[in-house]
Backbone as ProteinMPNN parsed JSONL, in Angstrom:
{"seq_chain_A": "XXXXXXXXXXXXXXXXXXXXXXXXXXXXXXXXXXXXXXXXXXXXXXXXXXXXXXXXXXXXXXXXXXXXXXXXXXXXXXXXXXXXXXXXXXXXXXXXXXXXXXXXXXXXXXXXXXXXXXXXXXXXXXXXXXXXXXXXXXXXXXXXXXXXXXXXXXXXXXXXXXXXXXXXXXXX", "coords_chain_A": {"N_chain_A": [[31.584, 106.92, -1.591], [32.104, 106.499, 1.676], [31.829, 103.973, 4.026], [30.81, 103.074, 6.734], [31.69, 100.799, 9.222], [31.861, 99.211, 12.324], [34.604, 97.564, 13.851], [35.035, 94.396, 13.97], [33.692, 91.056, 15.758], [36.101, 90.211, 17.924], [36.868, 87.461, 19.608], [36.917, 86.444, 22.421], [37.585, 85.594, 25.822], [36.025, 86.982, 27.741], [34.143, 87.634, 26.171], [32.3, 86.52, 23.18], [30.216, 87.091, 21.61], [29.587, 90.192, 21.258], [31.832, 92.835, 20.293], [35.395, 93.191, 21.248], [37.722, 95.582, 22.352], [40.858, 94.55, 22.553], [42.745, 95.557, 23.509], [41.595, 96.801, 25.661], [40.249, 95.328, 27.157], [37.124, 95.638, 26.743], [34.048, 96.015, 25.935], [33.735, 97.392, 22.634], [32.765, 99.604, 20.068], [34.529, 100.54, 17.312], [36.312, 102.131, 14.603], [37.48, 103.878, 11.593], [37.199, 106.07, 9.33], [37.664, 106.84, 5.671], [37.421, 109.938, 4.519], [37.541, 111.12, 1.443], [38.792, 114.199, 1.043], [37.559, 115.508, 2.184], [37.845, 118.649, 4.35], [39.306, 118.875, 7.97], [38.015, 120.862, 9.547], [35.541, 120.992, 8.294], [34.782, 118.52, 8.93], [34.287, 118.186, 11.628], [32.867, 120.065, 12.385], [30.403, 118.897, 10.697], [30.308, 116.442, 12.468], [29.619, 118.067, 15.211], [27.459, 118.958, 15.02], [25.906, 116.364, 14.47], [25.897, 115.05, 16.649], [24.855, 116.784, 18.502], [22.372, 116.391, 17.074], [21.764, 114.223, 18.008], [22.087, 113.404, 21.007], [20.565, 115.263, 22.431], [20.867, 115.838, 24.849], [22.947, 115.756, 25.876], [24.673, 116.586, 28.882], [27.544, 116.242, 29.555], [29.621, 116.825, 27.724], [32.564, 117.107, 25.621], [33.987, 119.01, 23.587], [36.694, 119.626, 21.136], [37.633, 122.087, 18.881], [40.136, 122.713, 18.079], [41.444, 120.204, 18.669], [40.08, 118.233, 17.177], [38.246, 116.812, 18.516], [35.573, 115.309, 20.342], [33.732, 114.2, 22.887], [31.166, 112.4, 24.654], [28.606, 111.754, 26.961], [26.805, 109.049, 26.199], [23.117, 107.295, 26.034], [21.566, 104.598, 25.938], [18.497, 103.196, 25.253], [17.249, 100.023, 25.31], [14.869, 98.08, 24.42], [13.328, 95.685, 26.245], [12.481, 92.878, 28.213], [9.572, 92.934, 30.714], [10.232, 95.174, 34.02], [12.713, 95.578, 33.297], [13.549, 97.814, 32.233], [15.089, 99.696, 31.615], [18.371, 101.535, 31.279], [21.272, 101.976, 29.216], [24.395, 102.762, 29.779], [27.118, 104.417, 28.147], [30.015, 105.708, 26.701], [30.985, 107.554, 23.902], [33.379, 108.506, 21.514], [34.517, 111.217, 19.043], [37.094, 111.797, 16.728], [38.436, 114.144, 14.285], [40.438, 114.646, 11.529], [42.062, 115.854, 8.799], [40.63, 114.27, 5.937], [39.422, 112.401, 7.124], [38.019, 110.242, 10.024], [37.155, 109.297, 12.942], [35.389, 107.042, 14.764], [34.201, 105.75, 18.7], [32.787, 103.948, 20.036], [32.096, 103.036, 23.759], [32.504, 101.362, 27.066], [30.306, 100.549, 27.732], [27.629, 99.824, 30.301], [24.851, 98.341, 31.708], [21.983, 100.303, 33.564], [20.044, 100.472, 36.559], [16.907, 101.478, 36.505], [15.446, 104.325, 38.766], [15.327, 102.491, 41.95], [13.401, 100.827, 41.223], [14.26, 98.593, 39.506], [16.42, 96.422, 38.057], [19.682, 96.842, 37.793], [22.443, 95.578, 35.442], [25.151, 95.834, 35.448], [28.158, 95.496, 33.793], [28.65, 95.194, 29.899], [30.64, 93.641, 29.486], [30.53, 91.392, 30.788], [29.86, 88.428, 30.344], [27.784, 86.703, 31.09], [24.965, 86.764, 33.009], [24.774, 87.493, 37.02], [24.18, 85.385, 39.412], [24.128, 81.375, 40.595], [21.655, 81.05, 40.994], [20.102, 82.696, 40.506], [20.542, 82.914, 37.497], [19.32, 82.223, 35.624], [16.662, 83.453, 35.27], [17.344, 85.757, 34.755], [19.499, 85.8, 32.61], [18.503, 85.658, 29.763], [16.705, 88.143, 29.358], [19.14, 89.999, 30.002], [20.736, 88.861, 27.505], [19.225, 89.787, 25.504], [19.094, 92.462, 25.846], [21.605, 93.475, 25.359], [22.122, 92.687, 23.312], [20.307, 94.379, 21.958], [20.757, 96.855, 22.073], [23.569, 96.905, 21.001], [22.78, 96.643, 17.873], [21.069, 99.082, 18.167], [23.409, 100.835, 18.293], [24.663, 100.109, 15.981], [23.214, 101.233, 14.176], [23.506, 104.094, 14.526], [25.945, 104.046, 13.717], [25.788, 103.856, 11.43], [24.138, 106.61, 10.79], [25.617, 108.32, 11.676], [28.281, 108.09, 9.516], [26.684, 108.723, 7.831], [25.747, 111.437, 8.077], [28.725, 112.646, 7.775], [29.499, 111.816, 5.056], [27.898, 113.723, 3.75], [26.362, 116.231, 2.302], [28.269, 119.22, 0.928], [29.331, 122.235, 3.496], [27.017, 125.1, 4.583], [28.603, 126.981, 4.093], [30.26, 126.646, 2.752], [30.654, 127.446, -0.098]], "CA_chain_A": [[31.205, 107.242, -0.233], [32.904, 105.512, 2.596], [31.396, 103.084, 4.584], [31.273, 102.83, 8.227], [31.184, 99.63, 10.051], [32.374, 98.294, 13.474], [35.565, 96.475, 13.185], [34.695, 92.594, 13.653], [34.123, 91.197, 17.192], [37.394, 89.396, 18.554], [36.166, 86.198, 20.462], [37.735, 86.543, 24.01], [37.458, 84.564, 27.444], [35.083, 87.677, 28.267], [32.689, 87.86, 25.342], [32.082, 86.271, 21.748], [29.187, 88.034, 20.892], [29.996, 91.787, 20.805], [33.203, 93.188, 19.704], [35.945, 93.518, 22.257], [39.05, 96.102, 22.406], [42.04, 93.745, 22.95], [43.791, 96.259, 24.385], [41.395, 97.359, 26.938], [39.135, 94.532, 27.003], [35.967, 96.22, 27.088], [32.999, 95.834, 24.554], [33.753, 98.534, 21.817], [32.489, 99.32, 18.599], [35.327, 101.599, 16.807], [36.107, 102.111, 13.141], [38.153, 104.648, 10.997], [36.633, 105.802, 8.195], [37.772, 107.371, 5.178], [36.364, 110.58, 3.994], [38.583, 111.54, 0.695], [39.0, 115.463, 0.619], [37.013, 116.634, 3.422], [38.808, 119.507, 5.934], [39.525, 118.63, 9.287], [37.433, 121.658, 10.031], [34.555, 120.885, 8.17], [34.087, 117.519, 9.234], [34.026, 118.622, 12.582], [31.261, 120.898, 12.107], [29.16, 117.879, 10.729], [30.269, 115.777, 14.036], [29.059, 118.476, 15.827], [25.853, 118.575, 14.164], [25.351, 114.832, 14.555], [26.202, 115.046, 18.234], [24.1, 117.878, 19.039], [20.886, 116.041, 16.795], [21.584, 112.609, 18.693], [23.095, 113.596, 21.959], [20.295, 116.819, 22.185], [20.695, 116.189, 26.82], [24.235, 115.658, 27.047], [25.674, 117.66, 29.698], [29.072, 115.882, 29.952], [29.846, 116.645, 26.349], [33.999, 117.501, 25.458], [34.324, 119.852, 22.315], [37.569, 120.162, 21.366], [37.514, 122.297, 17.356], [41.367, 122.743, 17.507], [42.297, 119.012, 18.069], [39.35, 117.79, 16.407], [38.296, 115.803, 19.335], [33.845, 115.073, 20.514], [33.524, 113.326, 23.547], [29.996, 112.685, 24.706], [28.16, 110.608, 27.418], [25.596, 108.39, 25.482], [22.625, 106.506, 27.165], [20.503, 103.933, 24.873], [16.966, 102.462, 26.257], [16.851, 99.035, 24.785], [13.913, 97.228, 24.413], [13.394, 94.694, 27.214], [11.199, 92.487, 29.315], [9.184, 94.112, 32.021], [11.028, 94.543, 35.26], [14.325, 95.881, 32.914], [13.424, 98.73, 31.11], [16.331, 100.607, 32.24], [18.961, 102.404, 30.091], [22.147, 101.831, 29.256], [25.022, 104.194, 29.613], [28.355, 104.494, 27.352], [30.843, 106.894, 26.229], [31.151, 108.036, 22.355], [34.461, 109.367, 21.472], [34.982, 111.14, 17.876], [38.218, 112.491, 16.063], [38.442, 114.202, 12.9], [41.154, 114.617, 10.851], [41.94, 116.26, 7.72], [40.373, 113.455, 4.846], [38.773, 111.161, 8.222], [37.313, 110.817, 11.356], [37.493, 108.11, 14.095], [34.537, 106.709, 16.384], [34.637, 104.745, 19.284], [31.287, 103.24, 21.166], [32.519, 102.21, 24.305], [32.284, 101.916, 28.198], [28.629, 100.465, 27.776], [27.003, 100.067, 31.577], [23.814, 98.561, 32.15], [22.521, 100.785, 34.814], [18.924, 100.121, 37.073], [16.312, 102.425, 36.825], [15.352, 104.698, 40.036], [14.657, 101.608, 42.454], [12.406, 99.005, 40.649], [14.427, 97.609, 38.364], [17.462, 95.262, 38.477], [21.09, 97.073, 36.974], [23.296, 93.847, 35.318], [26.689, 96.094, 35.117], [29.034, 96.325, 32.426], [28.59, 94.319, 28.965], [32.129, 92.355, 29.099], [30.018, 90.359, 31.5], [28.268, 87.788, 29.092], [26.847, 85.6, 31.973], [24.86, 87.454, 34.922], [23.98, 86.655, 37.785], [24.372, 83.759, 40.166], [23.75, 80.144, 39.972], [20.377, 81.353, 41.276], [19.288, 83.952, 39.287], [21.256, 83.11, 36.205], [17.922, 81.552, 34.461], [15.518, 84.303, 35.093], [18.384, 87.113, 34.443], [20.472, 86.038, 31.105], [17.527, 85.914, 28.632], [16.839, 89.739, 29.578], [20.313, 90.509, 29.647], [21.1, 89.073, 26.155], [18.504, 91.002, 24.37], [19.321, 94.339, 26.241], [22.962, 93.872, 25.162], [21.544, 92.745, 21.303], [19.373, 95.563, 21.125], [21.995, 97.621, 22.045], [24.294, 96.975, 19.484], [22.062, 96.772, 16.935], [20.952, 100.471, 18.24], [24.482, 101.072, 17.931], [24.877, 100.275, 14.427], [22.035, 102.249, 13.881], [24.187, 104.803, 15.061], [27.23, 104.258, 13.154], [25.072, 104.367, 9.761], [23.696, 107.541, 10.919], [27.055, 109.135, 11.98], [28.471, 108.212, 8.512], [25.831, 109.385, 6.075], [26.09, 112.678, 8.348], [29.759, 112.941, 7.638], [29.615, 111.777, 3.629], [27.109, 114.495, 3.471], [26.306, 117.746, 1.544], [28.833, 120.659, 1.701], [28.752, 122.927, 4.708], [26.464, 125.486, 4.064], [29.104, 128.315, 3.873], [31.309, 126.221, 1.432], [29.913, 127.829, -1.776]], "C_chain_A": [[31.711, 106.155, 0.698], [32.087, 105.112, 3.508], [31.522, 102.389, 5.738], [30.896, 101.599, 9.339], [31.977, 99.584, 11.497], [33.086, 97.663, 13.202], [34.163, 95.125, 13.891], [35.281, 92.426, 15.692], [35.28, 90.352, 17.496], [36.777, 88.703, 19.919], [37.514, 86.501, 21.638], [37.057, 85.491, 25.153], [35.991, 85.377, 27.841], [33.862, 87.763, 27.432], [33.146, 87.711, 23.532], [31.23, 86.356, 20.793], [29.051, 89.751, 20.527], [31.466, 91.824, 20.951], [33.806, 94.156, 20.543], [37.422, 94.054, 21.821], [40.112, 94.988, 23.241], [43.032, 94.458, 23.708], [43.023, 96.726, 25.86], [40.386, 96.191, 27.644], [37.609, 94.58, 27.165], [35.361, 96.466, 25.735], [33.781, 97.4, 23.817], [33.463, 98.694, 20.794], [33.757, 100.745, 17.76], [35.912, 101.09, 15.046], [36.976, 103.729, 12.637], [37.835, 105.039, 9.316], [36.958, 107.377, 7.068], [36.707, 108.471, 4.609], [37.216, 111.78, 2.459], [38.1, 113.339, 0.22], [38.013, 116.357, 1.556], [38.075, 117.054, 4.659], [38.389, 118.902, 6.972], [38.096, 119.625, 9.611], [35.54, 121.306, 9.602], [33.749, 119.235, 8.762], [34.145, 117.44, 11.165], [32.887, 119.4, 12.928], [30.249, 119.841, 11.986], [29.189, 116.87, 12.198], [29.022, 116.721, 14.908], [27.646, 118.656, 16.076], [25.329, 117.63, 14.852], [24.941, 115.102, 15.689], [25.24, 115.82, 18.927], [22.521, 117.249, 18.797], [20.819, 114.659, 17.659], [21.536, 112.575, 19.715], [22.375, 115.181, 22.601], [20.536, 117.136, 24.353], [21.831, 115.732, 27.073], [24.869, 116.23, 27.729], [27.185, 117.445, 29.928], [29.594, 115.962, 28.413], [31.961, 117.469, 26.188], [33.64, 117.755, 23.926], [35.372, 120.568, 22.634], [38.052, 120.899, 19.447], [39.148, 122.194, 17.36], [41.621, 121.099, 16.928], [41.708, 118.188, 17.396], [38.328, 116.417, 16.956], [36.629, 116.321, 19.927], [33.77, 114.326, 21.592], [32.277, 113.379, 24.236], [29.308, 111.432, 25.675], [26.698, 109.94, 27.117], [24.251, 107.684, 26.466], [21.525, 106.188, 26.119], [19.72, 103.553, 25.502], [16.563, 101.344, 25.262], [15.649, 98.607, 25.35], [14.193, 96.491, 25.013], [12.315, 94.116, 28.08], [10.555, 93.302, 30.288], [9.963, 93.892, 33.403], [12.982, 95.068, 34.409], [14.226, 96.923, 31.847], [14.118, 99.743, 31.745], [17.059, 101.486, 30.882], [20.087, 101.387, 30.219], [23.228, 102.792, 28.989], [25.966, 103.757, 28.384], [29.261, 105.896, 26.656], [31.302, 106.962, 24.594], [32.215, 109.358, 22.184], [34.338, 109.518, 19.79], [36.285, 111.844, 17.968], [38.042, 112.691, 14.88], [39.747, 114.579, 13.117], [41.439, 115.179, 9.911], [41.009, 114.875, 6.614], [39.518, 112.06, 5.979], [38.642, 111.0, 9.401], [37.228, 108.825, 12.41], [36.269, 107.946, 15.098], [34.707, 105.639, 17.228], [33.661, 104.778, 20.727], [32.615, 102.731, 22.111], [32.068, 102.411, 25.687], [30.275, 101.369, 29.015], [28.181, 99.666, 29.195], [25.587, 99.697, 31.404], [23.082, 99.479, 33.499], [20.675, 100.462, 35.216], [18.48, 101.612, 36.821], [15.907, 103.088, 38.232], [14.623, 103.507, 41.21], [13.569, 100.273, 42.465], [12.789, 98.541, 39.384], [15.934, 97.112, 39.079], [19.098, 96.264, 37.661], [21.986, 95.928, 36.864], [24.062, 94.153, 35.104], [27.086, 96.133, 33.784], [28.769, 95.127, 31.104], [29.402, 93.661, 28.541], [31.318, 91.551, 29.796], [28.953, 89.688, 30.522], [27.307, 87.131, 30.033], [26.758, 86.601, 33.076], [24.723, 87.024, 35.778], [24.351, 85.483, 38.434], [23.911, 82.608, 39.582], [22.32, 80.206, 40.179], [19.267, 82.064, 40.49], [19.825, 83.891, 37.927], [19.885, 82.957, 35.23], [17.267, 82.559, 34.191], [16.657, 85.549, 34.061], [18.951, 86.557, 32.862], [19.476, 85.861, 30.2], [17.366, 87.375, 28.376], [18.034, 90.136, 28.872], [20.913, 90.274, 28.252], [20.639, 89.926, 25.394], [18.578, 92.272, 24.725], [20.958, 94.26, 25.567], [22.946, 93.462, 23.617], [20.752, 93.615, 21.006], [20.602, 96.922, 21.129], [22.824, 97.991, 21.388], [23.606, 96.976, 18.398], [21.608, 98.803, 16.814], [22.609, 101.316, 17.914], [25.083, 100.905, 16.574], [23.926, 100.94, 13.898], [23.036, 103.675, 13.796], [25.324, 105.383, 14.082], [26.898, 104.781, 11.427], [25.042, 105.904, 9.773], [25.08, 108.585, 10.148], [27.358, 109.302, 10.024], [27.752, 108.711, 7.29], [25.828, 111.204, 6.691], [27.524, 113.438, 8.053], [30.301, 113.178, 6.294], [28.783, 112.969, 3.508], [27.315, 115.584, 2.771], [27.988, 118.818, 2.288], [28.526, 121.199, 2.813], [28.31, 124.483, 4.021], [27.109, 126.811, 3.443], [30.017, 128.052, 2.543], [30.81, 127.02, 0.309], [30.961, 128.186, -2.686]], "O_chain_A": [[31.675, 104.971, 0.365], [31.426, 106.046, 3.96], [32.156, 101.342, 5.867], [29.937, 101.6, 10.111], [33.012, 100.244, 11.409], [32.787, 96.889, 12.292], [32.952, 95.129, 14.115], [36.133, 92.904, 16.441], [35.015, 89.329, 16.864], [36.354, 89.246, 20.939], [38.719, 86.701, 21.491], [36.063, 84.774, 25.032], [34.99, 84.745, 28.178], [32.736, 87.934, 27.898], [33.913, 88.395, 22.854], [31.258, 85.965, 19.627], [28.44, 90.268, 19.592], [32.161, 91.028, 21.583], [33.424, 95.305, 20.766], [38.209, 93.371, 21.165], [40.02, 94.741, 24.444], [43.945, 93.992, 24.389], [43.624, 96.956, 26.91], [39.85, 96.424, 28.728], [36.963, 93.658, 27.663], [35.895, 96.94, 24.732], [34.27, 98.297, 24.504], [33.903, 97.774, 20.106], [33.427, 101.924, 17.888], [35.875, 99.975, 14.526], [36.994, 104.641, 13.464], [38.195, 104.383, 8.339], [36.679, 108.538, 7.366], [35.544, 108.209, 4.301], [37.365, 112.996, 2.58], [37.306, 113.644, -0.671], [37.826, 117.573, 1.57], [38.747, 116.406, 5.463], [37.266, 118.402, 7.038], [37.086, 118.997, 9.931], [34.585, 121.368, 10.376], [32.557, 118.972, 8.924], [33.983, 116.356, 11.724], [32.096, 119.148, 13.837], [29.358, 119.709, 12.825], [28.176, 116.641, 12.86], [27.894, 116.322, 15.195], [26.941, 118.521, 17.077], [24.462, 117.802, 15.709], [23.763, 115.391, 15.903], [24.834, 115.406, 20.013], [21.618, 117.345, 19.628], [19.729, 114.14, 17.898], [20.848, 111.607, 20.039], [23.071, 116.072, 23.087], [20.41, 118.193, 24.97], [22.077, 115.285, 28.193], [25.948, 116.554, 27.232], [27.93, 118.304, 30.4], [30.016, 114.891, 27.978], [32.264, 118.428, 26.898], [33.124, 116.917, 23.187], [35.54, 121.45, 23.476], [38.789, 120.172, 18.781], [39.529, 121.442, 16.463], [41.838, 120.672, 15.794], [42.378, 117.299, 16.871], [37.851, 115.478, 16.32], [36.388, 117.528, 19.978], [33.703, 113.195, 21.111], [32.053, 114.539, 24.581], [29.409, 110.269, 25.284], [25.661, 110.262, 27.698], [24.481, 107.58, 27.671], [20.789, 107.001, 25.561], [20.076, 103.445, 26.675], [15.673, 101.573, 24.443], [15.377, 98.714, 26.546], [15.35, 96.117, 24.819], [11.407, 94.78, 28.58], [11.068, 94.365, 30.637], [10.276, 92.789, 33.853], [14.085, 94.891, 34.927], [14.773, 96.845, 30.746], [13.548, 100.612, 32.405], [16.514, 101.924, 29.869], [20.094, 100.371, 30.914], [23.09, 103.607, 28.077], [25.612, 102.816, 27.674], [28.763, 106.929, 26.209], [32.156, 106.134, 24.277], [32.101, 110.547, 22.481], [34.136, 108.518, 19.101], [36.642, 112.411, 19.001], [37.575, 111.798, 14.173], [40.281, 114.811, 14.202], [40.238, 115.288, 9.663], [40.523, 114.46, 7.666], [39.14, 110.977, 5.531], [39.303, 111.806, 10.056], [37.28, 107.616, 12.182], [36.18, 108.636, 16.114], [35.254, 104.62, 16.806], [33.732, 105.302, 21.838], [33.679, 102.263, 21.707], [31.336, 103.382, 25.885], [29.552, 101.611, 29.981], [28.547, 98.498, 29.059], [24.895, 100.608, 30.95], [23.696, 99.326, 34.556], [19.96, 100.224, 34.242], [19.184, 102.621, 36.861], [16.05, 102.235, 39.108], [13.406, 103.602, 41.369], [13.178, 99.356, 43.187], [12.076, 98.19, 38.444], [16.39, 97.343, 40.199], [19.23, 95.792, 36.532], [22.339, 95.299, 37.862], [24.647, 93.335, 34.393], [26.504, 96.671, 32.842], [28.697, 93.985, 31.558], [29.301, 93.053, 27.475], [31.378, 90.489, 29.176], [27.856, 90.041, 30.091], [26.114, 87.036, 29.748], [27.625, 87.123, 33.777], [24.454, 85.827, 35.668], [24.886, 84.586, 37.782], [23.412, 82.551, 38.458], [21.664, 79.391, 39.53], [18.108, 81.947, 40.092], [19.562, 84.832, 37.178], [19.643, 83.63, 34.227], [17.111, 82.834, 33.001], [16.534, 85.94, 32.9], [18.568, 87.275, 31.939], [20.188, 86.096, 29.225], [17.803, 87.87, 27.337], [18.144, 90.486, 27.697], [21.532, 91.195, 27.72], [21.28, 90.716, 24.701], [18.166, 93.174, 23.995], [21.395, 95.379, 25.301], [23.755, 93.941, 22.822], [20.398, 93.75, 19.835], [21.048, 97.642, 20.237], [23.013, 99.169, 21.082], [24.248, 97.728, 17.666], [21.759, 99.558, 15.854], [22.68, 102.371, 17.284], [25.992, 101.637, 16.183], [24.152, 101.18, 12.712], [23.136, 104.178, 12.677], [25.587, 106.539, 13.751], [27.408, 105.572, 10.634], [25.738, 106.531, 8.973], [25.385, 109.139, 9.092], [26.897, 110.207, 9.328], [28.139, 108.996, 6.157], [25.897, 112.124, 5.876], [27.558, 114.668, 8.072], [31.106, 114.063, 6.002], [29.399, 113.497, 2.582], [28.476, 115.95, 2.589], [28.488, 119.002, 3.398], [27.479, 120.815, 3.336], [29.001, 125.02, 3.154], [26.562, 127.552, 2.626], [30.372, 128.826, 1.655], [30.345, 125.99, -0.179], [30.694, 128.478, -3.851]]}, "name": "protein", "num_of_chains": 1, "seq": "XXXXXXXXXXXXXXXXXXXXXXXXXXXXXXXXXXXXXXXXXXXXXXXXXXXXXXXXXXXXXXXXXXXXXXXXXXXXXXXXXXXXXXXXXXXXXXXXXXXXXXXXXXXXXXXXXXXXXXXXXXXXXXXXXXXXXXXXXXXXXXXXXXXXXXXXXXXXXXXXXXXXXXXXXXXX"}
């Protein structure tokens, strides 16, 4: 059974705690993961699945069965001090493949709740905040952007034990 991790984070100017696309430079968690002898078709079906049990209020959702393509706008609610119990947005792209399938966390957005809370922007930003507010603000902000990922590997487990999974029910 194949085994789905997050590549490894790449220490940058912007951030050496979560794991940054070098090409786009923006937090990402992405991974390629073998699935030896499963159809394109069927492992699309289990995406869909996933997506549908994880993802049950996404209205911006892209299903594409030909090219094998899931695109889906995510939104996690980390655990956080009072005064930041906000969400966080991000975009979750899959691809299948014939024999493997492609995810790719990314795009992740702190965003404020309706008027009484604080939004701290995008998670390439490791330091928030002014020289003023940096004290009160980056304690918060670390642990919303460590619960985060952590919820996000949560995530990636999931995904993958949904994908290694049982036949589809018509296979017989």
């Amino acid at each position: 059974m194949a085994q789905a991790q997050a590549q490894p984070a790449k220490a940058t100017a912007k951030s050496s705690a979560l794991p940054v696309d070098p090409d786009t430079g923006l937090v990402a968690y992405t991974g390629v993961v073998e699935v030896p002898g499963a159809l394109q078709a069927h492992l699309y079906t289990r995406a869909a699945a996933w997506v549908a049990e994880h993802y049950p209020a996404a209205t911006s959702a892209v299903q594409d069965k030909e090219t094998g393509k899931l695109i889906v706008q995510g939104t996690a609610y980390p655990r956080a001090p009072a005064g930041f119990a906000s969400s966080v947005t991000y975009t979750l792209s899959l691809y299948v493949k014939e024999g493997k399938y492609k995810y790719d966390f990314t795009g992740f957005r702190h965003e404020a709740k309706a008027g009484d809370d604080v939004g701290l922007g995008a998670f390439e930003n490791e330091k928030v905040g002014n020289a003023l507010t940096r004290d009160v603000l980056q304690k918060p902000w670390n642990g919303i952007r460590a619960e985060t990922a952590a919820q996000v590997q949560r995530l990636i487990v999931s995904l993958a034990a949904a994908m290694n999974g049982a036949k589809d029910k018509s296979d017989f």
